[in-house]
DSSP file (Angstrom, degrees, kcal/mol; ACC not computed):
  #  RESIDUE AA STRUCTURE BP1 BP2  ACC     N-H-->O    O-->H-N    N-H-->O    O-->H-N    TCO  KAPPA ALPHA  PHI   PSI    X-CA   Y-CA   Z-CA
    1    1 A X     >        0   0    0      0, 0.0     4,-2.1     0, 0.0     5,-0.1   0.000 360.0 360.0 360.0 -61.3    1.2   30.5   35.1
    2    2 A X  H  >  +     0   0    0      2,-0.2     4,-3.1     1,-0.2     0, 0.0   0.649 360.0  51.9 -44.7 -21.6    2.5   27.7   37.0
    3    3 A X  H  >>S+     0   0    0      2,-0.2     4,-0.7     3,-0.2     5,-0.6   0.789 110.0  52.5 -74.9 -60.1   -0.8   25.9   37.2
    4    4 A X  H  >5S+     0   0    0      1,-0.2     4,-3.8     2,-0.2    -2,-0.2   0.951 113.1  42.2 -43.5 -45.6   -1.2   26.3   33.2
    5    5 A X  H  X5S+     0   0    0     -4,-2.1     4,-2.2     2,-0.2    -1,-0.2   0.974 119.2  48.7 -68.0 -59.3    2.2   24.8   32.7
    6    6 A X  H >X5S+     0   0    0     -4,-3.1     4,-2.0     1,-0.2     3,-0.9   0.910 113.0  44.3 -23.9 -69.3    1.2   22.0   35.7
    7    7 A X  H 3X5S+     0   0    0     -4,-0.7     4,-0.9     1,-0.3     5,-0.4   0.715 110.7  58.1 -92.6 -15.7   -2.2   21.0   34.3
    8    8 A X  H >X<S+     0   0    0     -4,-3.8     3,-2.4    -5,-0.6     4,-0.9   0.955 103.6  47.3 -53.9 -31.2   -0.7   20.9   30.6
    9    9 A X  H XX S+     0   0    0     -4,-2.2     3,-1.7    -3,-0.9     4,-1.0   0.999 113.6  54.4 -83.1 -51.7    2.2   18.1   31.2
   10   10 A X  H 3X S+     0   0    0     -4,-2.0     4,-1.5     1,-0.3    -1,-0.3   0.677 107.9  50.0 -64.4  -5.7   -0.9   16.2   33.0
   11   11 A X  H <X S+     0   0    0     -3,-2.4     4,-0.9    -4,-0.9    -1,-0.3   0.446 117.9  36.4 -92.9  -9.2   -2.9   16.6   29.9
   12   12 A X  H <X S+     0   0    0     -3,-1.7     4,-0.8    -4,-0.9    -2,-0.2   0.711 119.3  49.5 -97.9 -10.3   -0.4   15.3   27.7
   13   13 A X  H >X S+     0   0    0     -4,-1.0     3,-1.1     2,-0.2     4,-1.0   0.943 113.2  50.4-104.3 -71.9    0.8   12.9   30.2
   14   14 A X  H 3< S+     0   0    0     -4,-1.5    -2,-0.2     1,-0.3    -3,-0.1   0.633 114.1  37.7 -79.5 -35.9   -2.4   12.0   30.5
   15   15 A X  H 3X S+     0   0    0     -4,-0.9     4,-1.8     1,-0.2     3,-0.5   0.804 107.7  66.8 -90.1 -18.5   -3.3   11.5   26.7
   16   16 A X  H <X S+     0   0    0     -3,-1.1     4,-0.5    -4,-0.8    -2,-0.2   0.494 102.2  48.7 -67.6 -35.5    0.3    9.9   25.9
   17   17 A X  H  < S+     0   0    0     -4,-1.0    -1,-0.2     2,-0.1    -2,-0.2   0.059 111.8  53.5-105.0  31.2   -0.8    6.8   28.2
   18   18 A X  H  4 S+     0   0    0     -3,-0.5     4,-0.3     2,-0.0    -2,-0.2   0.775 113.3  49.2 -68.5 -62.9   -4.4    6.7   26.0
   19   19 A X  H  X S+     0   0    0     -4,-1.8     4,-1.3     1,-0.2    -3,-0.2   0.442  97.2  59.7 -50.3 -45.9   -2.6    6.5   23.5
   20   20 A X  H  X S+     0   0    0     -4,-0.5     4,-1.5     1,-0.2    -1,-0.2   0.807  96.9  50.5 -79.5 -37.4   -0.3    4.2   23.8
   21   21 A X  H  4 S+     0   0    0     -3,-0.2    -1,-0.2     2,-0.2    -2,-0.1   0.812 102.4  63.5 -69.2 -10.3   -1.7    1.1   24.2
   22   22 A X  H  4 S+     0   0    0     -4,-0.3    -2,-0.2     1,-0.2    -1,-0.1   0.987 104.1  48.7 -51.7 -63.5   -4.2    1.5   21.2
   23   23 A X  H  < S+     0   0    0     -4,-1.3     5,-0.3     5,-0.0     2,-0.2   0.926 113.4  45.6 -58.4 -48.2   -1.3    1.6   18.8
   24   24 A X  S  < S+     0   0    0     -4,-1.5     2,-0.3     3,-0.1     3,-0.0  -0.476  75.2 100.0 -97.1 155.3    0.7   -1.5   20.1
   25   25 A X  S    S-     0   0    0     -2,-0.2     4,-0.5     1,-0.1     3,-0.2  -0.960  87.3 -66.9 162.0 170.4   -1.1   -4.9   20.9
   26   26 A X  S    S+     0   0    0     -2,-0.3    -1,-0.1     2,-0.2    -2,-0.1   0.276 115.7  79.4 -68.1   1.1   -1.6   -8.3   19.0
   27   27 A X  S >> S+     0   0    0      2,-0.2     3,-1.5     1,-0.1     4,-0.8   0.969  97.1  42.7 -44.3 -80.5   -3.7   -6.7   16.3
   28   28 A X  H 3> S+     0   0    0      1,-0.3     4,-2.0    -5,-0.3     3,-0.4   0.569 103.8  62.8 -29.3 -50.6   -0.9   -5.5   14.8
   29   29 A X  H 34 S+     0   0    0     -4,-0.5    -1,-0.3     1,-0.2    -2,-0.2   0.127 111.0  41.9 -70.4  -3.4    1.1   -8.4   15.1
   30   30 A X  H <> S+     0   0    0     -3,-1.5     4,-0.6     3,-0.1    -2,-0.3   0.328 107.0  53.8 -99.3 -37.3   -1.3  -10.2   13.0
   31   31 A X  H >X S+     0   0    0     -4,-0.8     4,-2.9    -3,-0.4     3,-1.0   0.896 112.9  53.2 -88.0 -71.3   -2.1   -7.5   10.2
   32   32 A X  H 3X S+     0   0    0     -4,-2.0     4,-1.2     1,-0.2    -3,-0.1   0.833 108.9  44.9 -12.9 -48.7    2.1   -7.7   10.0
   33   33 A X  H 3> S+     0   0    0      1,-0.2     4,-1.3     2,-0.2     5,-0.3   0.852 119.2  49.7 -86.4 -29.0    2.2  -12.2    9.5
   34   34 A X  H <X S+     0   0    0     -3,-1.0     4,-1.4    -4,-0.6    -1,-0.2   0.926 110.2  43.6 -79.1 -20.5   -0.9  -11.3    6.8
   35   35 A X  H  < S+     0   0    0     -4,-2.9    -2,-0.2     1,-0.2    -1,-0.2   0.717 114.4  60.7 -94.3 -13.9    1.0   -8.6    4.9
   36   36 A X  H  X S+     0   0    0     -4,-1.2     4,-2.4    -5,-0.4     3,-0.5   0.889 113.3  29.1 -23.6 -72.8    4.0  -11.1    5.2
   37   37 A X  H  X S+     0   0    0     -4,-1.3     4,-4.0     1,-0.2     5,-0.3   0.815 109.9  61.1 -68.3 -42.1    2.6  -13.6    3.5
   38   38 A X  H  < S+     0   0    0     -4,-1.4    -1,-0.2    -5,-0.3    -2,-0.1   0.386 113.3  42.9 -95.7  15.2    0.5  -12.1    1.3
   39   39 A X  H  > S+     0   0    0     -3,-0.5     4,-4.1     3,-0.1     5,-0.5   0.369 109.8  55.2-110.6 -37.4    3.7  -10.3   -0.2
   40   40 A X  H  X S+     0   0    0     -4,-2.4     4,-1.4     2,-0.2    -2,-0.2   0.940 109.5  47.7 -51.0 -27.1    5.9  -13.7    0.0
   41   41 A X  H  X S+     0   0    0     -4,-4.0     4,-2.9     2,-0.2    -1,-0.1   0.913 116.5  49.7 -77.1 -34.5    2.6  -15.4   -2.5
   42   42 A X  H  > S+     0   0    0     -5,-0.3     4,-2.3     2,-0.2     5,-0.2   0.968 107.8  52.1 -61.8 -62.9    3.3  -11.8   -4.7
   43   43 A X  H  X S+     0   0    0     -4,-4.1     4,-1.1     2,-0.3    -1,-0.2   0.871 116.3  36.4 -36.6 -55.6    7.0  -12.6   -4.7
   44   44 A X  H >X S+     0   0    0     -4,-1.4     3,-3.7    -5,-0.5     4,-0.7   0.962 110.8  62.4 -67.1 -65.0    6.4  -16.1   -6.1
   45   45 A X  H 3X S+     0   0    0     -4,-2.9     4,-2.2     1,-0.4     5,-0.4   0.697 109.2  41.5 -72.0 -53.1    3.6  -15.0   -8.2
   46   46 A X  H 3< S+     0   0    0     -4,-2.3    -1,-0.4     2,-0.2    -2,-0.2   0.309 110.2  53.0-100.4  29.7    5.9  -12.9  -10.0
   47   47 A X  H XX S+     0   0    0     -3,-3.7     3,-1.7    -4,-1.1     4,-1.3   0.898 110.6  49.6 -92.1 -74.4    8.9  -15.1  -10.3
   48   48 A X  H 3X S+     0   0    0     -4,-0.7     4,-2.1     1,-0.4    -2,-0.2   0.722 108.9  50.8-107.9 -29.1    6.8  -17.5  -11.7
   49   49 A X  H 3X S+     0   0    0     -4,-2.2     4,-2.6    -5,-0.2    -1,-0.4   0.951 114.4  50.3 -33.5 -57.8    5.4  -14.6  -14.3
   50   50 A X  H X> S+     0   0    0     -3,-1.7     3,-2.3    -5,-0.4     4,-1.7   0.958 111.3  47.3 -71.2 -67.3    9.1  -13.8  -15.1
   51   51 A X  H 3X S+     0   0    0     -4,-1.3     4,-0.5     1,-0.2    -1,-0.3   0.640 108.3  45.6 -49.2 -34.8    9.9  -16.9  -15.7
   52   52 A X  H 3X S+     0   0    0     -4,-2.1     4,-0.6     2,-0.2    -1,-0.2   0.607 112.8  54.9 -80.6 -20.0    7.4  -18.2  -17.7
   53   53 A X  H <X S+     0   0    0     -4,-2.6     4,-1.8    -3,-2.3    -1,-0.2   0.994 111.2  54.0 -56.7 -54.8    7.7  -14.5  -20.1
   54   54 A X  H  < S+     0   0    0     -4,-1.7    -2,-0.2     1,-0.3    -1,-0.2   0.623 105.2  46.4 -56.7 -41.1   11.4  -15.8  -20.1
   55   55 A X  H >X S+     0   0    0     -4,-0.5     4,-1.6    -5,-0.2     3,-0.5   0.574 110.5  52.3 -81.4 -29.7   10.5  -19.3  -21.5
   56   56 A X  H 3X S+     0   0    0     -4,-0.6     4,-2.5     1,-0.2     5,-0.4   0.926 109.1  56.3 -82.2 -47.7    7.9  -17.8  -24.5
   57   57 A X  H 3< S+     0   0    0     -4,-1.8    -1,-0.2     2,-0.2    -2,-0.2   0.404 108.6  41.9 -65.5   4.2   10.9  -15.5  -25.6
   58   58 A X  H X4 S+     0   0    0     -3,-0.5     3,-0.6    -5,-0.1    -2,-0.2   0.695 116.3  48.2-110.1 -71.5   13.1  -18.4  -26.0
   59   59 A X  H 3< S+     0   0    0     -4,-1.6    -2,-0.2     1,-0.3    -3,-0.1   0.936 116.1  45.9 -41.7 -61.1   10.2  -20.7  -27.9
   60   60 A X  T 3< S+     0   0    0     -4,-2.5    -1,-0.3     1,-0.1    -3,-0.2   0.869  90.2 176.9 -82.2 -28.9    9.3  -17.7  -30.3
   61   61 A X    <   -     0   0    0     -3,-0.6     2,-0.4    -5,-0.4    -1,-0.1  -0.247  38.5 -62.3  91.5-137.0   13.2  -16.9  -31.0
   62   62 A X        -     0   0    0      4,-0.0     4,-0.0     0, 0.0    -1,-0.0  -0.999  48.8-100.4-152.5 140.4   13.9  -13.8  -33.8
   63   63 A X        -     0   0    0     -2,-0.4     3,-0.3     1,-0.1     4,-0.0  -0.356  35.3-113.7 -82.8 154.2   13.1  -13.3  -37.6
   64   64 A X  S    S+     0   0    0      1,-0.2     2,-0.6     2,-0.0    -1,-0.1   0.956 104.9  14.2 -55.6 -61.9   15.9  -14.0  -39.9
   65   65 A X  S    S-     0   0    0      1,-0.0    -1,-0.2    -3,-0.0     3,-0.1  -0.931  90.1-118.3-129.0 128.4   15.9  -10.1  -40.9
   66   66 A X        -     0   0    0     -2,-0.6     2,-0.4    -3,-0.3    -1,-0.0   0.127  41.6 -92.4 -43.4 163.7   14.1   -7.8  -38.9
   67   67 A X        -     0   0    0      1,-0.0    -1,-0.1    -4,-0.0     3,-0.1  -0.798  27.8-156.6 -92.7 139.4   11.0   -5.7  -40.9
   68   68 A X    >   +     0   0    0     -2,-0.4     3,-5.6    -3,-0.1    -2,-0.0  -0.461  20.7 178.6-112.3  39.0   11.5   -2.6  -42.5
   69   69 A X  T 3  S+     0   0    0      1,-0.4    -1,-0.1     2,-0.1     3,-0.1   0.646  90.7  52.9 -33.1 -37.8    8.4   -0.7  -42.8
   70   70 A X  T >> S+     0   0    0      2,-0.1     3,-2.2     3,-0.1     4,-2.0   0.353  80.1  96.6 -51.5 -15.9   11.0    2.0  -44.5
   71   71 A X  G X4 S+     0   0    0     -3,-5.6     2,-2.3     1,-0.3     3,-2.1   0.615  77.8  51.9 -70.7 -89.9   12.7   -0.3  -47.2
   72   72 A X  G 34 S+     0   0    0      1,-0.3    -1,-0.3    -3,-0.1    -2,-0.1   0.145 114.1  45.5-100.8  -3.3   10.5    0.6  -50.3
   73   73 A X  G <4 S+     0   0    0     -2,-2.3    -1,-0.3    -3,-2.2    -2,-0.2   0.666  98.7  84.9-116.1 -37.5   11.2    4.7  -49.8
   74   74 A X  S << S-     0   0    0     -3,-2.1     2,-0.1    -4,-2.0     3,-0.1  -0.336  88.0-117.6 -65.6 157.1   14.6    4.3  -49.2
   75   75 A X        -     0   0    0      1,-0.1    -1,-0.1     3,-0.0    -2,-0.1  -0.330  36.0 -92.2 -93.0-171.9   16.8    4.1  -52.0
   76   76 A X        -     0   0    0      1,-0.1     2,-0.5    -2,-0.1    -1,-0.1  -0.422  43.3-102.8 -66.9 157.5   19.3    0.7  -52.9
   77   77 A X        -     0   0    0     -3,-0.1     2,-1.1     2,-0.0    -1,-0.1  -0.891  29.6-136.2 -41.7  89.7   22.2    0.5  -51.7
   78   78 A X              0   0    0     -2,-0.5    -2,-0.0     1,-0.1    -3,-0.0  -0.679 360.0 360.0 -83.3  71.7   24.8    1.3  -54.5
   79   79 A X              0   0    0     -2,-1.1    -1,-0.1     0, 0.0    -2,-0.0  -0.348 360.0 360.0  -8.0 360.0   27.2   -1.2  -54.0
């Protein structure tokens, strides 16, 4: 039993420094500065989206009285 119990922690030990350098490295550190960026260019892109929505809703402004697709079934106003 004590050799099963040894030779696991040395296969785990063993696979835990395999392991470890794969994941961390300058790979990584690189995939990071692109996914940076290439959310900072998203960021602008859609400020400059918003804004420009912002600026067509101003130009085209709001009809004197809104449309009524209803008016002609309803009855007047008794007044």
């Amino acid at each position: 039993m004590k050799k099963l119990v040894t030779s696991a922690a040395i296969v785990i030990a063993a696979l835990a420094a395999a392991v470890g350098p794969v994941t961390a490295g300058p790979k990584g550190d690189k995939e990071n500065a692109l996914r940076k960026t290439q959310e900072e260019q998203d960021k602008r892109q859609n400020k400059d989206l918003d804004r420009a929505y912002n600026e067509m809703m101003k130009r085209t402004g709001t009809a004197a009285k809104p449309y009524d697709p209803w008016g002609s079934v309803r009855p007047a106003d008794k007044k």
